[in-house]
Backbone as CSV, one residue per row, in Angstrom:
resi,resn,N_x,N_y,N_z,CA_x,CA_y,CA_z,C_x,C_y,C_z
1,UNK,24.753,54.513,191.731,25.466,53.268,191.485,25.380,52.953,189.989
2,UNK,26.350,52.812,189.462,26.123,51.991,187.943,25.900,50.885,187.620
3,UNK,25.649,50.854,186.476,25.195,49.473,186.050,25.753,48.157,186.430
4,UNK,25.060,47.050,186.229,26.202,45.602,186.973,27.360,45.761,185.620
5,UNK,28.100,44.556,186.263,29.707,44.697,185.250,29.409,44.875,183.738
6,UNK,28.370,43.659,183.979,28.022,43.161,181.921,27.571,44.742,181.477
7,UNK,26.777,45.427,181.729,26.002,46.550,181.382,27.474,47.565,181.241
8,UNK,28.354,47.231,182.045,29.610,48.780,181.624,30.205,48.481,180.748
9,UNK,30.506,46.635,180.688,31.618,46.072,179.724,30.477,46.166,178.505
10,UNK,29.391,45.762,178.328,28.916,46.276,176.911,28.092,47.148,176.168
11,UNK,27.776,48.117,177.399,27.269,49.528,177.342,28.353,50.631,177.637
12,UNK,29.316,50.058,177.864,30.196,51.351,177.807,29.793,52.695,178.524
13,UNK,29.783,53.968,178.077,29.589,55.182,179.224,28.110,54.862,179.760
14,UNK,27.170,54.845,178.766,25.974,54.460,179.058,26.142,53.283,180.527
15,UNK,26.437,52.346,180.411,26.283,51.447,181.261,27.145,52.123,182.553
16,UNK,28.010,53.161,182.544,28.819,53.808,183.637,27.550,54.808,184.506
17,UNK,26.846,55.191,183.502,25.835,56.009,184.017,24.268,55.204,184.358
18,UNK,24.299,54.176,184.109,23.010,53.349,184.363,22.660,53.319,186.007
19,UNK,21.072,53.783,186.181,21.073,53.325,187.694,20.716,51.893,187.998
20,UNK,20.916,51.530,188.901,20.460,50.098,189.773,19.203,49.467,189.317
21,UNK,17.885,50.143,189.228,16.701,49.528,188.648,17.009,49.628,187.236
22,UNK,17.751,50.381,186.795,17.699,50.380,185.218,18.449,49.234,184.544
23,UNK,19.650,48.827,185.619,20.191,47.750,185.595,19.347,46.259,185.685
24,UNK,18.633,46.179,186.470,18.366,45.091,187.105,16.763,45.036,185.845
25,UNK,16.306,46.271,185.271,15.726,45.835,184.434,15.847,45.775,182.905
26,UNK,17.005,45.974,182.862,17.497,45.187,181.474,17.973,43.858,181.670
27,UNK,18.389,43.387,183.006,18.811,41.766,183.453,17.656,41.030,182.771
28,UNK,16.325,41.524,183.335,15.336,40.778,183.385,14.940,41.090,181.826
29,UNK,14.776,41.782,180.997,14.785,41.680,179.727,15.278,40.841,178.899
30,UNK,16.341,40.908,178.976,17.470,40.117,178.498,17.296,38.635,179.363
31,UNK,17.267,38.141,180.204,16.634,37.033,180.707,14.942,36.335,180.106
32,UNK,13.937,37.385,179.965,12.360,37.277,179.497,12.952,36.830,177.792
33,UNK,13.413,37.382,177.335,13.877,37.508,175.714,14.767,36.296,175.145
34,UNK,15.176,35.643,176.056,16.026,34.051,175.765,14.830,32.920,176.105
35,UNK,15.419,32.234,175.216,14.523,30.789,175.495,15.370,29.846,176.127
36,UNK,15.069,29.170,177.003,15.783,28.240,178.030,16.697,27.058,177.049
37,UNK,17.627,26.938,177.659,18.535,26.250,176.397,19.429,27.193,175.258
38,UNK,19.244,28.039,174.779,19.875,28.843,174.114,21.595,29.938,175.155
39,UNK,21.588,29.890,176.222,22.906,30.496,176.649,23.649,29.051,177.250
40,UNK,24.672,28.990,176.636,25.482,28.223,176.349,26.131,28.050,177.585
41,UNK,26.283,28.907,178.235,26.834,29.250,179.601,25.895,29.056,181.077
42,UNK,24.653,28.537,180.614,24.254,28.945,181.639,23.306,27.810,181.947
43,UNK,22.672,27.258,182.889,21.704,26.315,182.653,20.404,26.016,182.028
44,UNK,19.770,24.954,181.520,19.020,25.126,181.108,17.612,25.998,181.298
45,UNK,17.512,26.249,182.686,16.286,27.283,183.190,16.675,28.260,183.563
46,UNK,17.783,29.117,182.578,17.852,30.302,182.731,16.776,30.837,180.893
47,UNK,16.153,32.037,181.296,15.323,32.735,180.534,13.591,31.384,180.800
48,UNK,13.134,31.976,179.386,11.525,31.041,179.238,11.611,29.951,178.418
49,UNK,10.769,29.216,178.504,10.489,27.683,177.646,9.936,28.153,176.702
50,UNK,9.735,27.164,175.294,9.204,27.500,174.401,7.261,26.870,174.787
51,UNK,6.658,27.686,175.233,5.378,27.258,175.598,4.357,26.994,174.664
52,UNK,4.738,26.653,173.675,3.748,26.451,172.634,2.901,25.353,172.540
53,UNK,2.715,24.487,173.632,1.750,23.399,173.993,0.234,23.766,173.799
54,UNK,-0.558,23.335,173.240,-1.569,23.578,172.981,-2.498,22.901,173.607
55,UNK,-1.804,22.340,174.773,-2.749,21.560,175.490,-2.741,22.072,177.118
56,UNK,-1.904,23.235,176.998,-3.023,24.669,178.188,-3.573,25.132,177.836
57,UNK,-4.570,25.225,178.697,-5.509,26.620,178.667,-4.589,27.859,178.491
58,UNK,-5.548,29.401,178.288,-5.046,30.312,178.498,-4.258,30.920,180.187
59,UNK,-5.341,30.288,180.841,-5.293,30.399,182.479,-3.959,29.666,182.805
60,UNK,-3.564,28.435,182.303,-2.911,27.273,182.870,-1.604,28.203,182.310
61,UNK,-1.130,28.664,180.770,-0.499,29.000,180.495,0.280,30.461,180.841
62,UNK,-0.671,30.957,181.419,-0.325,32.429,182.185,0.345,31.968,183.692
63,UNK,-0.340,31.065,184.515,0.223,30.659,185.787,1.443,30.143,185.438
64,UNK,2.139,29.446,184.905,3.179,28.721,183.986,4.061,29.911,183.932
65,UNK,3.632,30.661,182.859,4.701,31.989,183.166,5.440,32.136,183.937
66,UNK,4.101,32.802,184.816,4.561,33.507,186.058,5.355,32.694,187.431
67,UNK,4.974,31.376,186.905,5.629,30.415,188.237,7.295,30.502,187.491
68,UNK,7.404,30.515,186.145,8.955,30.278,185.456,9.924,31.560,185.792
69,UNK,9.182,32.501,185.437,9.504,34.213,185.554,10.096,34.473,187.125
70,UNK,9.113,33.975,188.160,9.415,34.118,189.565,10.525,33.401,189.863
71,UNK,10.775,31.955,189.405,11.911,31.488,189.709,13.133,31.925,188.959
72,UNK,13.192,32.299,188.104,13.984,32.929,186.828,14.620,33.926,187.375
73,UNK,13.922,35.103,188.315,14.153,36.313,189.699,14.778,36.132,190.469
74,UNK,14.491,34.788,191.177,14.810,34.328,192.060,16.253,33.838,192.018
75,UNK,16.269,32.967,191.249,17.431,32.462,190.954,18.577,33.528,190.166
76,UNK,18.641,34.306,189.410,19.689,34.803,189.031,19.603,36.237,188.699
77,UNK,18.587,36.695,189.524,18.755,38.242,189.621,18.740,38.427,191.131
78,UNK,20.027,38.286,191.878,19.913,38.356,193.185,19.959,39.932,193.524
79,UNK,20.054,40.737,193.081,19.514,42.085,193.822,18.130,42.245,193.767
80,UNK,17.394,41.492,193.782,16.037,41.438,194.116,15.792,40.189,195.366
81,UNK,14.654,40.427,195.829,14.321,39.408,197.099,12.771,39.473,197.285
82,UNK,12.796,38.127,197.498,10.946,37.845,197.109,10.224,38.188,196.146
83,UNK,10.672,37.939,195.018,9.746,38.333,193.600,8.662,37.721,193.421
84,UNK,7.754,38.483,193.218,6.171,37.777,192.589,6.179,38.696,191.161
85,UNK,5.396,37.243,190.303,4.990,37.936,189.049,3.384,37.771,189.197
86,UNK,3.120,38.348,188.245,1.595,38.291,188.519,1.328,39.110,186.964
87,UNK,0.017,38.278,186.209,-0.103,38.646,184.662,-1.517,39.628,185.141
88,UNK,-1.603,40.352,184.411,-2.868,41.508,184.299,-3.591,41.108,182.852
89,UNK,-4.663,40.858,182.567,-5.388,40.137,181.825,-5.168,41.897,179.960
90,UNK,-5.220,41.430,179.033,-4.858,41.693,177.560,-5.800,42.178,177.154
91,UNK,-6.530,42.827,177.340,-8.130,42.984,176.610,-8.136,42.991,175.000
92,UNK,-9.113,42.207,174.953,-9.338,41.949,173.429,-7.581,41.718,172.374
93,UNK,-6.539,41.385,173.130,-5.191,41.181,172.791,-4.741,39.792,172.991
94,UNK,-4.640,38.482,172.414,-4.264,37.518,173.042,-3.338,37.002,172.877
95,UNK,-2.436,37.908,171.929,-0.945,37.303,172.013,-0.023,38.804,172.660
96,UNK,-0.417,39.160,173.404,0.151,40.322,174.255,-0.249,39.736,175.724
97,UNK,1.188,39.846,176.669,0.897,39.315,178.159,1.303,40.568,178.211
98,UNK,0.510,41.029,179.652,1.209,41.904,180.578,1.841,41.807,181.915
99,UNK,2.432,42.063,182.397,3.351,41.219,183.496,3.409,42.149,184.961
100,UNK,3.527,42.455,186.221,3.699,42.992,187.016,4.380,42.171,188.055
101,UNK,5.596,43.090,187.937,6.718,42.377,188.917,6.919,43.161,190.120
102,UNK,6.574,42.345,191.086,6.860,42.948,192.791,8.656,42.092,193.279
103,UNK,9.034,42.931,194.008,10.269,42.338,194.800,10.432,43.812,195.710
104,UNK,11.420,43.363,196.952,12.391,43.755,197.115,13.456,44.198,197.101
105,UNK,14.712,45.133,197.172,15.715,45.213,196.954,16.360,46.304,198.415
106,UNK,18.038,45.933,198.815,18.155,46.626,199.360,18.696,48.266,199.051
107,UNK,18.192,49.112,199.936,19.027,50.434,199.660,20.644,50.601,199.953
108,UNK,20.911,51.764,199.814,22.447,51.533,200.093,22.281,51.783,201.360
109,UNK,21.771,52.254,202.777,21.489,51.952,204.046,21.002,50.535,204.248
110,UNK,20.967,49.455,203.283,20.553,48.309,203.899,19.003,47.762,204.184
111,UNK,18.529,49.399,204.381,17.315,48.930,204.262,16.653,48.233,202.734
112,UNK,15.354,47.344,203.508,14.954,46.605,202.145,13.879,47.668,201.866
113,UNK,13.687,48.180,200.362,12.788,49.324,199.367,11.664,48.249,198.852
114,UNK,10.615,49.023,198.588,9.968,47.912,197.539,10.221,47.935,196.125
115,UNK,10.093,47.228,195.439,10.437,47.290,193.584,9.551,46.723,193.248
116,UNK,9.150,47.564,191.391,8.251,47.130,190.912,8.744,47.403,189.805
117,UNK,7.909,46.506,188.781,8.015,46.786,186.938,7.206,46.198,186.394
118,UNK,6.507,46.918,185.890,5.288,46.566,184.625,6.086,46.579,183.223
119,UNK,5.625,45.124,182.972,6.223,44.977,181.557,5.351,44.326,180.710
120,UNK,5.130,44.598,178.737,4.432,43.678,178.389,5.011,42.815,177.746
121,UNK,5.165,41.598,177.350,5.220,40.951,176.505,4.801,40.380,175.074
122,UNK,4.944,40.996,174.079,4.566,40.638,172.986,5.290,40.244,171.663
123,UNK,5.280,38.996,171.343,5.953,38.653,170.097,7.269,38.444,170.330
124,UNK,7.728,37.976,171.630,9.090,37.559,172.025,9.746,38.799,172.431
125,UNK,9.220,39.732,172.247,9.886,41.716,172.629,9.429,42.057,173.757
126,UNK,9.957,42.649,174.582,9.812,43.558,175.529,9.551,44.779,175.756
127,UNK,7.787,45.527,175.999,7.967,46.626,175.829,7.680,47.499,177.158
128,UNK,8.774,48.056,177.747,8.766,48.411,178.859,7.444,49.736,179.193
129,UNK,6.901,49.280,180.232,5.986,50.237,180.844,5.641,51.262,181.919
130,UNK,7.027,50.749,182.796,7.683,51.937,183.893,8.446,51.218,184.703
């Protein structure tokens, strides 16, 4: 299957040849990589907030994430179903998150597959991990 529409109309052959997870994880890139308010088109809680409150914890601010990220899945990456995020702790790194995304998705039999993607976050970039 190729890429969703946006990925052919602005990836061109590339995006003709993109598979389904490869698709669905550049959505979420490109979703992680906007700050809420910035797509003009879209509502305000599409992508992340600017979390720079200094009045979370590290703990408070990781759950925060992951509660924004899950709904973020939820809401406008519908080829996924039941997304959990869940952060994996930075060692000795504290402006690097690491992220592990569980969902669902169906196969082309319908059946539901499991999906996953480890991603990190650092410095507003995305650096993919499988």
């Amino acid at each position: 299957m190729a890429g969703s529409l946006f990925d052919r109309l602005t990836l061109g052959e590339a995006g003709m040849k993109m598979d389904e997870d490869e698709s669905i994880r550049l959505h979420i890139e490109r979703m992680f990589t906007s700050r809420q308010g910035s797509v003009p088109t879209l509502p305000d809680d599409y992508g992340l907030p600017d979390l720079n409150d200094l009045t979370l914890s590290k703990y408070e601010l990781s759950q925060k994430n992951c509660q924004i990220m899950t709904m973020c899945i939820s809401k406008y990456e519908k080829r996924l179903v039941n997304p959990e995020v869940s952060e994996s702790p930075s060692q000795g790194k504290p402006f690097i998150q690491h992220f592990l995304i569980t969902a669902q998705k169906y196969g082309e039999d319908g059946r539901m597959l499991p999906w996953r993607w480890e991603m990190t976050l650092e410095n507003g970039r995305i650096r993919k991990e499988s």
